[in-house]
C-alpha positions, 0 to 999 in steps of 0.5 A, spaced: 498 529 422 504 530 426 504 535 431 510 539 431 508 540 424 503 543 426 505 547 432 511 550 426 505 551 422 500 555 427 507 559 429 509 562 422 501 563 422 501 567 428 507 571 427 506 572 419 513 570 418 518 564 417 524 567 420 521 570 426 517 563 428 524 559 426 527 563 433 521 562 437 521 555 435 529 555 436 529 551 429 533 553 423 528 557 418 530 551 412 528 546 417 522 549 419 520 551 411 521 543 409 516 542 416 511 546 413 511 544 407 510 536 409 504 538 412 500 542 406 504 535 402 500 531 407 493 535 406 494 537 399 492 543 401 495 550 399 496 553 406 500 559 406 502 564 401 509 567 401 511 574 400 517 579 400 513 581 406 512 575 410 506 569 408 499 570 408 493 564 410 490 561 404 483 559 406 485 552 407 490 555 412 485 559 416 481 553 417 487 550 419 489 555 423 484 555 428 484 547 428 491 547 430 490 553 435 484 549 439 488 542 438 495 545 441 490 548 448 487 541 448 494 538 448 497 543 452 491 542 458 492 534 458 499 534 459 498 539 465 492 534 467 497 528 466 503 532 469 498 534 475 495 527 476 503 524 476 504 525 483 497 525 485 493 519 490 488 517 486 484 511 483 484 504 487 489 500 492 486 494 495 489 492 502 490 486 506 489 484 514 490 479 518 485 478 523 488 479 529 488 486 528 483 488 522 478 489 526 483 495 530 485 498 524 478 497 519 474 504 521 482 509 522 483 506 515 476 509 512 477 515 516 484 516 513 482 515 507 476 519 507 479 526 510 486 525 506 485 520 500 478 522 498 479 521 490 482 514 491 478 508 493 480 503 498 478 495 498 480 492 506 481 483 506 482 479 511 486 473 511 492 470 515 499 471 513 500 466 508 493 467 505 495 475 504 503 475 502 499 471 496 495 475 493 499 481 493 505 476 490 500 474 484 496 481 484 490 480 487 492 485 493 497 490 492 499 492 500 498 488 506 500 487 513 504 479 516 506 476 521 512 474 520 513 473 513 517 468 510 523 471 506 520 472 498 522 474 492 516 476 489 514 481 496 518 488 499 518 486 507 519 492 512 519 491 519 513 495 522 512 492 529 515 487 534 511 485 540 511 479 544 506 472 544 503 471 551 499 466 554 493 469 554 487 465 559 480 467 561 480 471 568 478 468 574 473 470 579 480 473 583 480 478 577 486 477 575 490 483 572 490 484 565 497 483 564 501 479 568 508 477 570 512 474 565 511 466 564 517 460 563 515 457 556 517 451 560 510 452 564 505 451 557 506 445 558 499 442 561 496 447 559 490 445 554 492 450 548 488 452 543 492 454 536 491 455 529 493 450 524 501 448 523 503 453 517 500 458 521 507 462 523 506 462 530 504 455 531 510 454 528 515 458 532 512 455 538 512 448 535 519 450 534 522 453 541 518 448 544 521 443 542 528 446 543 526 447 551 524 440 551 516 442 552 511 438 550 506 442 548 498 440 550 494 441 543 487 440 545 484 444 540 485 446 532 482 453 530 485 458 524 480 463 526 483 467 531 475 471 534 474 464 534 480 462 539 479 468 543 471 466 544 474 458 546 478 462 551 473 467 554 468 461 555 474 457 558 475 451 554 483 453 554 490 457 552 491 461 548 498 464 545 496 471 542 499 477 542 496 482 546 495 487 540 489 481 538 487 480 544 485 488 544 482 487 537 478 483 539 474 487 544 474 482 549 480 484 553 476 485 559 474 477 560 482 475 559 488 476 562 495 475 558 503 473 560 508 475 556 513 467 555 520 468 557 525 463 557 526 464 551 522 470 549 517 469 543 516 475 539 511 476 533 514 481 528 508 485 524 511 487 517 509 491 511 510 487 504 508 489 497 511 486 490 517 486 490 518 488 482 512 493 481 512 500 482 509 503 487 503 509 485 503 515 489 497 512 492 500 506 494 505 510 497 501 514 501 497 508 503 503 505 507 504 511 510 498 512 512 498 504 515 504 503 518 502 510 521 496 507 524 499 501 527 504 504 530 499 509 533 493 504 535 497 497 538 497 497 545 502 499 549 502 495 553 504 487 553 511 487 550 509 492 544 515 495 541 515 499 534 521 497 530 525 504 527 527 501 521 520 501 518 518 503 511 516 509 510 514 508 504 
């Protein structure tokens, strides 16, 4: 049963004529005729009777009708629903974090979503850079935060953060202040340094203007967890390289003290990235928003923090 034919149907039933319900319709009255008569063809049902006054139901007809008019409101009612649900933050996005700054951002995120997404539903994983741009180019994770992404094809990047990577060190008994003078790059050398693995990307940036300066770097220790490393730091082992975002996330700022490298500055940029070549819902949409917001709002202001005015808004 087509529906067209069935809305010229219940409108000439309505208005008890062809030529009214053809204006109304904006339809040439043959056309309209030949739709009518493709219905009861279909039904193989006699549903109006034409007279010189109009048309009258047959019994078929009325049934027809009152069908027709509750099937029309239903459809009616569900391309308003769909109209209003287009542009609505409904349903399920799933985000990525890395660890340095998940813990800082976990409880604002439900917060948020709590307050001004309340029909949608969140999923929040943690994992390092490499691992998150990943899952969103294979779907598993529909948006995320990276440290210094690598140029893909598959992810949207934005800028949302730049900030400066520091020496962070246990404070001594003198009780260093928590963020110290500006430190030479040259002067890591013989510190003990405790860092993640090589593909990490600020290992590799260090690994890379070290060697540019002609430091050689102490790596004493290998750690991909960066709770970890702040623990090793805190009990003394050795040095860090963080920035003070992760530092603060880590709830044990109090026990450490950090130095901005210069000589050249390392920056550490923190982006946005969803798939490249998948729309964005409204959800998702609104879910970047609400994330670059929180990062801009949340991170330190102190340690070289600087937020970049080209971020997505996504």
């Amino acid at each position: 049963m087509n529906l067209r034919h069935l809305e010229s149907f219940v409108r000439v039933a309505e208005l008890g004529s062809f030529s009214k319900a053809a204006r109304v319709l904006d339809i040439a009255q043959p056309a309209l005729s030949r739709q009518v008569r493709q219905l009861e063809t279909d039904l193989r049902q006699t549903l109006l009777l034409r007279n010189g006054r109009g048309v009258n139901l047959t019994d078929a007809g009325q049934r027809l009708f009152e069908h027709g008019v509750q099937i029309l409101q239903r459809v009616s009612q569900a391309r308003e629903d769909l109209g209003t649900q287009r542009d609505a933050a409904v349903g399920h996005v799933t985000i990525g974090l890395p660890p340095s700054i998940g813990r800082r951002l976990t409880v604002p995120l439900i917060e948020g979503f709590r307050e001004q997404l309340p029909r949608a539903r969140l999923t929040l994983v943690e994992g390092l850079s490499a691992h998150i741009a990943e899952w969103i180019a294979s779907g598993r994770v529909d948006l995320g935060l990276l440290y210094n992404p690598e140029d893909l094809p598959a992810l949207e990047i934005s800028p949302v953060l730049q900030e400066c990577l520091c020496r962070v060190e246990r404070r001594g008994g003198g009780r260093r202040a928590a963020v110290g003078p500006p430190l030479p790059l040259r002067e890591l050398a013989g510190c003990p340094l405790i860092l993640p693995e090589r593909h990490q990307t600020i290992r590799r940036q260090l690994q890379m203007q070290s060697a540019l300066a002609g430091v050689k770097l102490d790596v004493a220790w290998e750690v991909s967890s960066v709770p970890a490393i702040i623990d090793l730091v805190c009990a003394g082992v050795g040095f860090a390289v963080l920035s003070a975002s992760a530092v603060e996330a880590s709830g044990r700022g109090g026990e450490l003290a950090v130095r901005p490298i210069v000589e050249p500055e390392l920056v550490s940029v923190l982006c946005l990235a969803q798939p490249a070549h998948k729309p964005a819902t409204p959800l998702a949409r609104r879910a970047a928003r609400m994330l670059t917001d929180l990062v801009t709002a949340s991170m330190p202001r102190r340690g070289g923090r600087r937020a970049l005015s080209h971020a997505a808004s996504a």
